[in-house]
Kinemage of the C-alpha trace (Angstrom):
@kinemage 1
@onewidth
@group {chain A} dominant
@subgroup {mainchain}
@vectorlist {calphas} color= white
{ca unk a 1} P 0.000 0.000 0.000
{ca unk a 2} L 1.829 3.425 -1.230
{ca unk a 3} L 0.576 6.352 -0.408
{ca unk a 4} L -1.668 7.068 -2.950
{ca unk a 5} L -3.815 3.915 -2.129
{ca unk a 6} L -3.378 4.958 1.773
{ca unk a 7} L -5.151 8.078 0.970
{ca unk a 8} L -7.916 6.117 -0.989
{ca unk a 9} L -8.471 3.090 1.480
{ca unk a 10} L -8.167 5.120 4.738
{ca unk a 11} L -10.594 7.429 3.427
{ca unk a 12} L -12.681 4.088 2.994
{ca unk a 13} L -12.286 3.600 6.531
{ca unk a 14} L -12.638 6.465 8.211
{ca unk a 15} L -16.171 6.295 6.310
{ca unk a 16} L -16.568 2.730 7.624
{ca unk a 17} L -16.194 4.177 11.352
{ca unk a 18} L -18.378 6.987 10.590
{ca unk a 19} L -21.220 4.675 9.781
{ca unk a 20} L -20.663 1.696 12.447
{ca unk a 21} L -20.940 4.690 15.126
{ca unk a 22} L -23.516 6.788 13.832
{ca unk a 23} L -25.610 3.028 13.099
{ca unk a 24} L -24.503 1.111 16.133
{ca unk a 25} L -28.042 1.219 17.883
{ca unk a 26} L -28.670 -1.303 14.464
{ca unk a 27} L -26.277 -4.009 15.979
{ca unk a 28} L -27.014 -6.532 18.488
{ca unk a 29} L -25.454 -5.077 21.728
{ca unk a 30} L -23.536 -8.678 23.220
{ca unk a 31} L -22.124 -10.950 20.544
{ca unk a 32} L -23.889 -14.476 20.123
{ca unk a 33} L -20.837 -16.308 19.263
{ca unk a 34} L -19.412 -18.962 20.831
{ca unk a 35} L -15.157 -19.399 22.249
{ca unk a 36} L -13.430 -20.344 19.233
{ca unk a 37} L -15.357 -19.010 17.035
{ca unk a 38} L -13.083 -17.381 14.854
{ca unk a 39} L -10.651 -20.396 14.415
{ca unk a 40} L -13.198 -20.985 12.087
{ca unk a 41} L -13.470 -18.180 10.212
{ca unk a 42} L -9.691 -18.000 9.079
{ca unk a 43} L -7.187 -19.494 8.138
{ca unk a 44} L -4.415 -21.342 10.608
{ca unk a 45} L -1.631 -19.615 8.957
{ca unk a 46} L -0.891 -16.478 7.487
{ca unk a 47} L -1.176 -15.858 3.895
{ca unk a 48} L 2.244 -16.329 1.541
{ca unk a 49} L 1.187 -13.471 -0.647
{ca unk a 50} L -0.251 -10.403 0.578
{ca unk a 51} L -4.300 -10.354 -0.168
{ca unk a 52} L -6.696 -7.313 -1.766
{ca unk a 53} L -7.733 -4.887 0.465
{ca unk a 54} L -11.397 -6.071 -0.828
{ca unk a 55} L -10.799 -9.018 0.714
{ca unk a 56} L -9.585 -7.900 3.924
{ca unk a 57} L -12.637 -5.465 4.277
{ca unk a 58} L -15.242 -7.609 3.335
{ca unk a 59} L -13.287 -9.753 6.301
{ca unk a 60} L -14.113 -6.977 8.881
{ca unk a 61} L -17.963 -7.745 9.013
{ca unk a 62} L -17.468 -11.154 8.099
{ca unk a 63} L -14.510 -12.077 10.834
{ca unk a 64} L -14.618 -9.354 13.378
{ca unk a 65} L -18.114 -7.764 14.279
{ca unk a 66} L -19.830 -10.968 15.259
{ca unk a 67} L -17.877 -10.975 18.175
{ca unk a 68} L -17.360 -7.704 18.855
{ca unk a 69} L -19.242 -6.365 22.076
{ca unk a 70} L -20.561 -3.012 21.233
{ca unk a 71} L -19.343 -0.960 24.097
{ca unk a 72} L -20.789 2.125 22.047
{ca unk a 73} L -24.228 1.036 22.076
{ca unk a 74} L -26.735 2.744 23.274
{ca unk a 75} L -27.886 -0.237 25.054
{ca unk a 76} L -24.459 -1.119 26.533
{ca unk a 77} L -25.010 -0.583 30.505
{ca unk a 78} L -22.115 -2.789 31.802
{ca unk a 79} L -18.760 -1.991 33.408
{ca unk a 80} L -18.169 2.030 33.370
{ca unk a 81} L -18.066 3.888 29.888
{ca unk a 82} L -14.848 3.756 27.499
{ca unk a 83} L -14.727 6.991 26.182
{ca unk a 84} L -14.012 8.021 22.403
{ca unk a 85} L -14.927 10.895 20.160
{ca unk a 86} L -14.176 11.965 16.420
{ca unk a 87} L -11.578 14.448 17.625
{ca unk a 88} L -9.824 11.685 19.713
{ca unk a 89} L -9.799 9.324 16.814
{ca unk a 90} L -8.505 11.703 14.392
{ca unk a 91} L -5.549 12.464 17.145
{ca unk a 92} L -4.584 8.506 17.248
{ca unk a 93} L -4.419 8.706 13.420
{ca unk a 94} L -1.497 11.392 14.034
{ca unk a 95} L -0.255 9.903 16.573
{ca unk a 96} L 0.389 6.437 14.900
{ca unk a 97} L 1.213 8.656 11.875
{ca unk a 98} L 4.446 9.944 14.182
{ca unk a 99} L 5.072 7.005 15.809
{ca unk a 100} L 7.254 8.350 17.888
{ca unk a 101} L 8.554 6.078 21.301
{ca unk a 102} L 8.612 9.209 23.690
{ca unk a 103} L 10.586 7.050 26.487
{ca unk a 104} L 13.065 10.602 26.677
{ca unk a 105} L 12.620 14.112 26.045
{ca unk a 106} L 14.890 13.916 22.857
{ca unk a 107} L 13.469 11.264 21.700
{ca unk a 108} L 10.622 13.007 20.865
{ca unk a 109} L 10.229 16.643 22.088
{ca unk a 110} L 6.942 17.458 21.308
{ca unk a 111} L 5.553 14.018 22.797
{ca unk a 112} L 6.789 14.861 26.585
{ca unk a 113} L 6.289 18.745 26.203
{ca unk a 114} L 2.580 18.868 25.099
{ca unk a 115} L 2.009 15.875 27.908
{ca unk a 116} L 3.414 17.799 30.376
{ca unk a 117} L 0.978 21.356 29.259
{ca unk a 118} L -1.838 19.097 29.206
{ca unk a 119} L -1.424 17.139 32.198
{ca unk a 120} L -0.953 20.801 34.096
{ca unk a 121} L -4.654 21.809 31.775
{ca unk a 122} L -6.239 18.924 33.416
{ca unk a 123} L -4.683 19.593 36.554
{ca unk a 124} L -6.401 23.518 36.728
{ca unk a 125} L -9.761 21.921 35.278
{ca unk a 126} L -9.790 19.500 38.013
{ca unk a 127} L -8.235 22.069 40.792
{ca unk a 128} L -5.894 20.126 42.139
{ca unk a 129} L -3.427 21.821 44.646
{ca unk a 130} L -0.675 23.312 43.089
{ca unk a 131} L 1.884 20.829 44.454
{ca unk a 132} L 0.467 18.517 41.777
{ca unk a 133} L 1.318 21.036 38.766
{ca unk a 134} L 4.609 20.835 36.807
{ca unk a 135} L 7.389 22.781 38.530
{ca unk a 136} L 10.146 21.838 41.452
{ca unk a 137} L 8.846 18.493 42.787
{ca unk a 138} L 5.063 18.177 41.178
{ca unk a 139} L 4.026 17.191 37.782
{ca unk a 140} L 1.580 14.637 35.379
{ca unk a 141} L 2.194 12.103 33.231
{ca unk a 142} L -0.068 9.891 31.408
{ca unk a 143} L -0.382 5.999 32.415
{ca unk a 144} L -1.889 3.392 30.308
{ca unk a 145} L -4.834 2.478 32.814
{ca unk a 146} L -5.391 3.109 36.203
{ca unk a 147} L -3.970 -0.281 37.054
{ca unk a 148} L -0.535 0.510 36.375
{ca unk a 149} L -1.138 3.815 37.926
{ca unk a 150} L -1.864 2.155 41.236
{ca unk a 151} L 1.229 -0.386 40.406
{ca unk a 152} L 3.102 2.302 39.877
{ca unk a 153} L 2.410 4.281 42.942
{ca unk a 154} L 2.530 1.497 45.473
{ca unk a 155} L 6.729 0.528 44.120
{ca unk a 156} L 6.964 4.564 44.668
{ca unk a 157} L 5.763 3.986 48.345
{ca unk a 158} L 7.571 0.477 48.693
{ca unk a 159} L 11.272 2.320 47.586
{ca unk a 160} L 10.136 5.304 50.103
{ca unk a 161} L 9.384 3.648 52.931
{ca unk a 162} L 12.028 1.072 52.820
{ca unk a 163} L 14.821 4.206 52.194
{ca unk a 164} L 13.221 6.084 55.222
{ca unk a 165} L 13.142 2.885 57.618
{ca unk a 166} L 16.859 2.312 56.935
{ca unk a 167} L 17.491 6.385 56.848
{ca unk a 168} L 16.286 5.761 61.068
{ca unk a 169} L 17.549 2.320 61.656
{ca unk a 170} L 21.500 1.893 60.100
{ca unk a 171} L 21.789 -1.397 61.308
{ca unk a 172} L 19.422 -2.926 59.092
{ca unk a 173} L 20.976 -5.242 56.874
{ca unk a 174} L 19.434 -4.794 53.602
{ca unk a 175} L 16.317 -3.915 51.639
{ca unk a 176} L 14.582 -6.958 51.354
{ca unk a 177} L 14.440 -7.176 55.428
{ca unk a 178} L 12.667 -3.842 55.502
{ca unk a 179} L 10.382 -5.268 52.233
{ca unk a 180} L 9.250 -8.066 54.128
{ca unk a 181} L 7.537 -6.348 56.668
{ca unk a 182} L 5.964 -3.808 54.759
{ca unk a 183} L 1.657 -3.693 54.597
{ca unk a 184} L -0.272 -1.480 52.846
{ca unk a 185} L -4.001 -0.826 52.909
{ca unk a 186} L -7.494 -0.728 50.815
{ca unk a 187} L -10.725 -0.799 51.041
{ca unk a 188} L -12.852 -4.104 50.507
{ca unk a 189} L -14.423 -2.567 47.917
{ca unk a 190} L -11.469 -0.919 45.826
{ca unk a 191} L -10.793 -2.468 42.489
{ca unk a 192} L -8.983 -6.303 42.096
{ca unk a 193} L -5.675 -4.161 40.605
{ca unk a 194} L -5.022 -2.899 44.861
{ca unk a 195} L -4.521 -6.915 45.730
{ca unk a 196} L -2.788 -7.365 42.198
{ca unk a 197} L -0.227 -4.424 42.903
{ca unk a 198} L 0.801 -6.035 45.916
{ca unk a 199} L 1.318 -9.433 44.393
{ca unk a 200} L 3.338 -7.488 41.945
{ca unk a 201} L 5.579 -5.391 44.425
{ca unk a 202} L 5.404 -8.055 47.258
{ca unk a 203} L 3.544 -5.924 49.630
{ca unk a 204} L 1.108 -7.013 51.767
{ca unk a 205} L -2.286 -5.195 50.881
{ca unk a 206} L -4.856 -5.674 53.896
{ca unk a 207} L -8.638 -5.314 52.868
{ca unk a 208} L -10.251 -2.969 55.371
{ca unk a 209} L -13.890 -3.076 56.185
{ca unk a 210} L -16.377 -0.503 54.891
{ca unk a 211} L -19.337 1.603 56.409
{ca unk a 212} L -22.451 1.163 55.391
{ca unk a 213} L -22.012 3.847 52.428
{ca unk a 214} L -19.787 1.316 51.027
{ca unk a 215} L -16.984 4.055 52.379
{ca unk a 216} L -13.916 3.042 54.518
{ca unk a 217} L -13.201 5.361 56.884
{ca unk a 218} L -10.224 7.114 59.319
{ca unk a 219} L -10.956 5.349 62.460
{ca unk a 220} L -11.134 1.936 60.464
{ca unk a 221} L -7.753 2.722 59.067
{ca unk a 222} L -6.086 4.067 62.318
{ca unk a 223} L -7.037 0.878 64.247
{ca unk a 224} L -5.763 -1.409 61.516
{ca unk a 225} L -2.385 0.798 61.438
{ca unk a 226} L -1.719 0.500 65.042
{ca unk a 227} L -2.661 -3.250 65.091
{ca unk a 228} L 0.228 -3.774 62.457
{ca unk a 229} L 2.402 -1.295 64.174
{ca unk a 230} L 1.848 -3.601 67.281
{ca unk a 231} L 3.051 -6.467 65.512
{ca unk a 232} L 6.153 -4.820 63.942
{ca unk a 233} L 5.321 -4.212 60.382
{ca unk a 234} L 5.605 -1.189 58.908
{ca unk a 235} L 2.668 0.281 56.803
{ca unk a 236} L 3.457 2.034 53.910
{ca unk a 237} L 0.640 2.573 51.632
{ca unk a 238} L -3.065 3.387 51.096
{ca unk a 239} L -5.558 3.514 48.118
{ca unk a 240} L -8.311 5.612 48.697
{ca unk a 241} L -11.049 4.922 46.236
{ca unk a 242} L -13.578 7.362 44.558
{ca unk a 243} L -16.012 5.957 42.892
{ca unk a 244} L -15.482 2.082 43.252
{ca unk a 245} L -16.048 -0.091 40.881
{ca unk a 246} L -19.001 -1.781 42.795
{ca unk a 247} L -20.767 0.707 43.491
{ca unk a 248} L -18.970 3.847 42.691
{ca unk a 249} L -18.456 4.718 46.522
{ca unk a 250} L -16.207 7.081 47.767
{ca unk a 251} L -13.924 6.816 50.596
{ca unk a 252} L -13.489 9.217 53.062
{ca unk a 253} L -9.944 11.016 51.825
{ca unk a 254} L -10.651 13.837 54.333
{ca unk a 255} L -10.496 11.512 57.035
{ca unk a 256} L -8.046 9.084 55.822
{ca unk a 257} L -5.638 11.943 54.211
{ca unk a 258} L -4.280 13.507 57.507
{ca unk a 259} L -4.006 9.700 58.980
{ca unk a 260} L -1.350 8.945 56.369
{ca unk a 261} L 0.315 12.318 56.463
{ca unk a 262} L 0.533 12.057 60.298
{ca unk a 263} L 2.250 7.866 59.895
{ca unk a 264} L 4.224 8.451 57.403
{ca unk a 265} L 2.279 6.640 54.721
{ca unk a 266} L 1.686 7.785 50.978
{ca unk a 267} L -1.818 7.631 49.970
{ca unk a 268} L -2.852 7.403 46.675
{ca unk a 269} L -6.262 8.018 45.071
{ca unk a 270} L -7.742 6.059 42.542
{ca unk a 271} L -10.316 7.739 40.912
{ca unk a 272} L -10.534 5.712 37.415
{ca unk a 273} L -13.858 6.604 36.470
{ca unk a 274} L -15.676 9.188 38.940
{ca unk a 275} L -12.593 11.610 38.551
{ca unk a 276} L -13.806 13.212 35.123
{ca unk a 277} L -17.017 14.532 36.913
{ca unk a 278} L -14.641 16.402 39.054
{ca unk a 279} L -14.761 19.031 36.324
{ca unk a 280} L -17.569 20.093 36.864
{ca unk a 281} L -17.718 22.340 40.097
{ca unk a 282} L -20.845 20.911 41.574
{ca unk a 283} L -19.120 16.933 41.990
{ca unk a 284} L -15.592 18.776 43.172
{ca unk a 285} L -16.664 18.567 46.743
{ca unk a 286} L -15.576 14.749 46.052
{ca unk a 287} L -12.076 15.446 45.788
{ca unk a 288} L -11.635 17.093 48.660
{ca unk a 289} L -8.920 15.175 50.897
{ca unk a 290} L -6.639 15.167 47.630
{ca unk a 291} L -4.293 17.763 49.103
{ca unk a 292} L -3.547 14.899 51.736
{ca unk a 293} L -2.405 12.844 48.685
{ca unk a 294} L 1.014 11.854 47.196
{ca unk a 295} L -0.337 10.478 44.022
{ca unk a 296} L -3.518 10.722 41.803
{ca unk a 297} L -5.148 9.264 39.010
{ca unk a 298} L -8.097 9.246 36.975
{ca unk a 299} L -9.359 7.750 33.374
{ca unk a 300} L -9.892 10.245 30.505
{ca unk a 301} L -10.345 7.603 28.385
{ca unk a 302} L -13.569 6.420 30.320
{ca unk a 303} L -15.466 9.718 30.678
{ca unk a 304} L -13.771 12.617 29.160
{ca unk a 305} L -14.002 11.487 25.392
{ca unk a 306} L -10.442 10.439 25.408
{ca unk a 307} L -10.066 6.874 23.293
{ca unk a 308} L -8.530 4.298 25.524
{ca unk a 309} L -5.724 4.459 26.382
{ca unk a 310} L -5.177 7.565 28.593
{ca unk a 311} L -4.835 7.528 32.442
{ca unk a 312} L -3.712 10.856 33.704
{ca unk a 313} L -1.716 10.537 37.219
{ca unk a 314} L 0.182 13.089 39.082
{ca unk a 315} L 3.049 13.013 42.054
{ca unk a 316} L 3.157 15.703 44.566
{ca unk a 317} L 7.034 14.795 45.121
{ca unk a 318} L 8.473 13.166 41.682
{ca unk a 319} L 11.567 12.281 42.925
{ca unk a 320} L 10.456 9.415 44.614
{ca unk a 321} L 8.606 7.253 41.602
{ca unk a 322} L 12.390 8.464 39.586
{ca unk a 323} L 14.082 7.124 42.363
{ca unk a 324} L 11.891 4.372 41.944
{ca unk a 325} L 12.310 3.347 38.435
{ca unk a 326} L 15.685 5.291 37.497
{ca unk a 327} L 18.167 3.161 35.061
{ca unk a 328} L 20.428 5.127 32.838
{ca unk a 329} L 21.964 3.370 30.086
{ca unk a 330} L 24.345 5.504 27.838
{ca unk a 331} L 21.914 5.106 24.812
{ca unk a 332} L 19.483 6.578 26.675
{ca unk a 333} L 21.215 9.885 27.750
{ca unk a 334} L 21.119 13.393 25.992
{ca unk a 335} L 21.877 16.824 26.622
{ca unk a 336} L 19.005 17.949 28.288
{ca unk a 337} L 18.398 14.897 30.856
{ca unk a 338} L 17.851 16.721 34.210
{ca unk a 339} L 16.681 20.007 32.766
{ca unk a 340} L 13.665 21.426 32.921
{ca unk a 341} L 11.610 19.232 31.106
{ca unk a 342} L 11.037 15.261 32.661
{ca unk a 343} L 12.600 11.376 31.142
{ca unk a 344} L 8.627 9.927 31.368
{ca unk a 345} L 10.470 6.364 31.153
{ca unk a 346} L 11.454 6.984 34.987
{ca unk a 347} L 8.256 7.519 35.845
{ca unk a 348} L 6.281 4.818 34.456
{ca unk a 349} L 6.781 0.749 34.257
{ca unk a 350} L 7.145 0.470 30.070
{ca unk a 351} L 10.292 2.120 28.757
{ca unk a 352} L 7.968 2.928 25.652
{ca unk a 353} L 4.891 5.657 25.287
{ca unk a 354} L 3.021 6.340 22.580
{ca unk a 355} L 1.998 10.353 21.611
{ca unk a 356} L -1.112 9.982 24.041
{ca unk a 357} L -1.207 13.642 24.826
{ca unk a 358} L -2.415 14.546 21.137
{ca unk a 359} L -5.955 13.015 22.284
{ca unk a 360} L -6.245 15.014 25.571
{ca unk a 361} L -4.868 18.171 23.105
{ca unk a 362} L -7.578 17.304 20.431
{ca unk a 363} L -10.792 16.606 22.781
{ca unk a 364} L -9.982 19.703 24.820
{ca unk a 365} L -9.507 21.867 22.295
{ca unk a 366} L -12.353 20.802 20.133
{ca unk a 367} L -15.102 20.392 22.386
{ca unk a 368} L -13.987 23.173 25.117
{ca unk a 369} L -14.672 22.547 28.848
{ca unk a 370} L -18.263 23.323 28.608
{ca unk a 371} L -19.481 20.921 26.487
{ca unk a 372} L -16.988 17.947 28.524
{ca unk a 373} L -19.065 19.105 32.029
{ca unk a 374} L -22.811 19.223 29.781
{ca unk a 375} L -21.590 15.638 28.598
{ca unk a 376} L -20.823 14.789 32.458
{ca unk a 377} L -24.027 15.767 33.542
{ca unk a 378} L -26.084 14.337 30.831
{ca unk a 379} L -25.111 11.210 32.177
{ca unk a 380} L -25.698 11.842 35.668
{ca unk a 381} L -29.119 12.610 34.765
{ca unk a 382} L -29.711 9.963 32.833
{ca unk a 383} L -28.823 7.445 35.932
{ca unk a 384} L -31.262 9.064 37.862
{ca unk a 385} L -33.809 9.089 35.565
{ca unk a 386} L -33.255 5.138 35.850
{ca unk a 387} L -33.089 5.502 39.397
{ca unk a 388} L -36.562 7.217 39.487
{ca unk a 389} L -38.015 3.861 37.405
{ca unk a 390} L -36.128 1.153 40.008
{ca unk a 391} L -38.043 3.228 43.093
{ca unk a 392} L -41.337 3.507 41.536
{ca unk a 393} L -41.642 -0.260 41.223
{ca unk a 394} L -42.034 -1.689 45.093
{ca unk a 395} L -40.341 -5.062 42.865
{ca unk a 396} L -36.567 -3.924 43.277
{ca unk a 397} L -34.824 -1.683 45.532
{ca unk a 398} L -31.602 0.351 45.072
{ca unk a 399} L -28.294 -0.920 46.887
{ca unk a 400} L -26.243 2.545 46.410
{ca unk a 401} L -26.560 5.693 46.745
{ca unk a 402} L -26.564 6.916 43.015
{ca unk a 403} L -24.029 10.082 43.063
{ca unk a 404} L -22.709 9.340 39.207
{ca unk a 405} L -23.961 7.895 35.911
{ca unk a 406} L -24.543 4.243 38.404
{ca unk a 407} L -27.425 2.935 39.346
{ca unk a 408} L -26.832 -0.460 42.000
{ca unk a 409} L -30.007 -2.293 41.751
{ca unk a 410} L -31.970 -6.018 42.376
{ca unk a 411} L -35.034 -7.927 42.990
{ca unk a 412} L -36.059 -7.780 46.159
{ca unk a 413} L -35.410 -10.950 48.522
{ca unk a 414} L -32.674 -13.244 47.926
{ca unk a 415} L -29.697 -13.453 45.143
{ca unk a 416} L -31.251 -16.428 43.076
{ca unk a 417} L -33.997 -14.013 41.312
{ca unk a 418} L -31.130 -11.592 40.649
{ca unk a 419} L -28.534 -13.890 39.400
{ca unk a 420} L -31.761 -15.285 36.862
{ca unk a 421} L -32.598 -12.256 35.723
{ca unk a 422} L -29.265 -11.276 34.613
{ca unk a 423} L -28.657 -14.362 32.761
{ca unk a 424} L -32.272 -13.715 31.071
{ca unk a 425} L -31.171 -9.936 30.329
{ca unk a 426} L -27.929 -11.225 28.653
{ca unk a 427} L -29.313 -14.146 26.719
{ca unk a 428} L -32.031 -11.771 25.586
{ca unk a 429} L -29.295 -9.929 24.049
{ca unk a 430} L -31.531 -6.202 23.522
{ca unk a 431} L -29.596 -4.627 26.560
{ca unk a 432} L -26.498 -5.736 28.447
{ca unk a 433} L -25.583 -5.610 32.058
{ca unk a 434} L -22.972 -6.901 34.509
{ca unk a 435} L -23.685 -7.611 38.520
{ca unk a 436} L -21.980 -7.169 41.510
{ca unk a 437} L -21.746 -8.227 44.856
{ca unk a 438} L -21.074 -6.587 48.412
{ca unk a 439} L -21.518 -8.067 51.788
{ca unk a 440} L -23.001 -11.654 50.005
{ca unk a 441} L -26.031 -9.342 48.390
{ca unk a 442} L -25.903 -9.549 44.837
{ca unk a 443} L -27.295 -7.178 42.845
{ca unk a 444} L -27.458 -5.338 38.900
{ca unk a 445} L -25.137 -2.815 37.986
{ca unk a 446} L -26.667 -0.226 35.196
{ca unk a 447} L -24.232 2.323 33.834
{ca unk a 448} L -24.876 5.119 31.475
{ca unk a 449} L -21.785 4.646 28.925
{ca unk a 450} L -22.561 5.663 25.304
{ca unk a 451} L -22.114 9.228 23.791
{ca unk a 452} L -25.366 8.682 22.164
{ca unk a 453} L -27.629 7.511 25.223
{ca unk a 454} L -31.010 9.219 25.547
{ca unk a 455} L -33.689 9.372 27.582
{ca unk a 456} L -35.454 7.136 25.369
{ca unk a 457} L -32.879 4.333 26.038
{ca unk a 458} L -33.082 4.441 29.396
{ca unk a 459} L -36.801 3.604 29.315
{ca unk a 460} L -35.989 1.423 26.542
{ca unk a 461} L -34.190 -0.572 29.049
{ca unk a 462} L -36.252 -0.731 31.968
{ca unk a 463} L -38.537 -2.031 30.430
{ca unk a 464} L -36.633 -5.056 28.880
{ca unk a 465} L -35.334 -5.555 32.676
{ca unk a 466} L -38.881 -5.674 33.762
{ca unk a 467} L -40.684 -7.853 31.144
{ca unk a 468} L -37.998 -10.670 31.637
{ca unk a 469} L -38.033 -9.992 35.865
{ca unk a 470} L -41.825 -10.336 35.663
{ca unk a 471} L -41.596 -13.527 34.538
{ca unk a 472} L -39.289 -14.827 37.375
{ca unk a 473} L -41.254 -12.756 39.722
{ca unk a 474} L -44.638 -14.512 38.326
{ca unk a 475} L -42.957 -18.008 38.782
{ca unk a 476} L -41.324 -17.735 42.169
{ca unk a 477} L -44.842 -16.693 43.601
């Protein structure tokens, strides 16, 4: 393919995008295939000769969409939204157009400098303290997913606290004695990547209990701290959560903030979805207890109209994650290393990046911060408009408060109805919907994800969910 075709076939495409977007509602929301399906649709080796592009295109709707899961769909209500936009798209064309590897500032100039302007852009929209902002110690960079952010911030922690402990006790041996007794803490409701960070950085992450808001709390945390204390281990780490992934809860960083600034211990905040609503001034009250924090993070690319993948996470004291990950080959230096401007590769776990500030660059620009907080709120609504249809029916009850664009919801009674009625709703295939469970109660998790959800959908979808729960509701009685 030369450049002239390029220009002919990738205008092809971008048409071909245009349409499955603007036509999704068409498609069947959840795929119908079976595992292994495709085996059967290709061949078991690649091709000798390269093939038409007819033949690969025809392949797209042939090969690919049956099993595709329309996460676009009007009618998709599971997990939390993944964000994408025209202007985001078009920015991933340029940046795989570049294809740059911004692992250094020379490398790639324009990749770290525009990160580090829009990181500080998101920083002001979101009013963080200024501590968080590019300058002496503070500063942004762009993750992949909030997972590594969360990785990434609990090693910081791990290299800090072991540095400090042998900084006060000189007759410790080595690192790996201080390592061993290291504990850090969660909530039993933050996200599965807490417990996988600490498999990955061999700390021990203790699940604390949480209120009855779904919300751990400062007293809950201080007991558990002195308990270890007690025991001689030293605790090193907390992940707050706002907006879990159960039930988008939020725990108490006012409370739990000054705890871990009076121990010693760096919290971090993991606000993966609920921290683009933080935009808007009206959900900013949320964030308070940030200042309190030594890292942050949030998803663009779930609720901001940023294409996956862009996780925005800032340090309060950089030093400590370059510290952290710091290894300084000779083909890797240049004139400007320690200037002004940051190596990203010593602050993340990849020594590779792609140009992901050219989305953040493109959406802000292009749709302005007006229309990002309008989009925000339209979803917000929208859950509570399907809020307002779970109450009216004395049928179900609501497990959550809804705050954001979830609504927590079940049968009333026990889990078997429930766990029914979400097979039914997935077989069914019109809608599609994941559960949950807190506490042994399991319940329906409906999330307002599309760009192009309406009022109309949500109505759409109650009353799918309550034809197929009448029928279970019919037969159990």
């Amino acid at each position: 393919m030369d450049a002239t075709e390029f220009r002919r076939r990738g205008k092809e495409m971008i048409d071909y995008v245009a349409d499955y977007l603007e036509n999704i509602q068409e498609r069947r929301v959840f795929p119908t295939v079976e595992p292994g399906y495709l085996h059967q649709l290709i061949p078991d080796h690649a091709p000798e000769e390269g093939e038409k592009w007819e033949d690969l295109f025809k392949d797209i709707e042939r090969v690919i969409m049956p099993g595709v899961t329309h996460w676009h769909h009007p009618q998709f209500h599971a997990y939390f939204p993944t964000a994408n936009s025209y202007p985001s798209i078009c920015a991933d064309i340029l940046s795989d157009a570049i294809g740059c590897i911004g692992f250094t500032w020379a490398s790639s100039p324009a990749c770290t400098e525009l990160e580090v302007v829009m990181m500080d852009w998101l920083a002001k929209l979101l009013n963080l303290p200024e501590q968080f902002l590019s300058g002496d110690k503070g500063g942004g960079i762009i993750q992949g997913t909030a997972s590594e952010a969360t990785l990434v911030a609990l090693l910081a922690a791990r290299h800090k606290a072991v540095h400090d402990y042998r900084k006060i006790h000189p007759d410790v041996k080595n690192d790996e004695e201080v390592a061993a007794k290291l504990v850090a803490y969660c909530s039993d409701n933050a996200h599965s990547s807490v417990e996988r960070a600490g498999l990955l950085g061999h700390v021990k992450i203790v699940q604390l209990p949480a209120d009855e808001k779904h919300s751990l709390r400062g007293d809950t945390l201080q007991e558990a701290i002195n308990k270890d204390r007690s025991q001689g281990l030293i605790p090193c780490f907390v992940c707050a959560t706002l907006g879990t992934t159960n039930s988008c809860a939020f725990d108490n960083t006012k409370e739990l903030g000054p705890i871990c600034e009076k121990e010693g211990i760096w919290m971090h905040i993991d606000a993966a979805y609920a921290g683009s609503a933080f935009i808007c001034p009206e959900y900013r009250y949320l964030l308070d207890g940030v200042e309190h924090a030594m890292s942050f993070n949030f998803n663009p690319h779930k609720w901001l109209l940023v294409n996956f993948d862009c996780s925005a996470m800032w340090f309060k004291d950089t030093s400590h994650v370059v510290e952290t990950f710091n290894v300084d080959p000779l083909y890797l230096k240049h004139d400007a290393q320690g200037g002004s401007v940051p190596d990203f590769r010593h602050w993340q776990i990849p020594l590779g990046r792609r140009f992901r500030s050219l989305k953040l660059w493109f959406v802000l620009r292009l749709f302005g911060v007006k229309a990002l907080q309008e989009y925000i709120r339209k979803h917000i609504a929208l859950a509570h408009e399907f809020e307002a249809l779970v109450v009216k029916d004395d049928r179900f009850e609501i497990t959550a408060e809804v705050i954001m664009g979830l609504v927590c919801f079940r049968i009333k009674g026990p889990n078997e109805p429930n766990e029914k009625l979400l097979k039914l709703i997935n077989e069914d295939g019109r809608i599609h919907l994941v559960p949950s469970k807190i506490n042994d109660t399991y319940f329906i998790r409906f999330a307002v994800c599309a760009k192009s959800t309406e009022s109309k959908d949500i109505t759409y979808a109650w009353s799918v969910i309550t034809e197929l729960a009448t029928g279970i509701i019919e037969n159990k009685q």
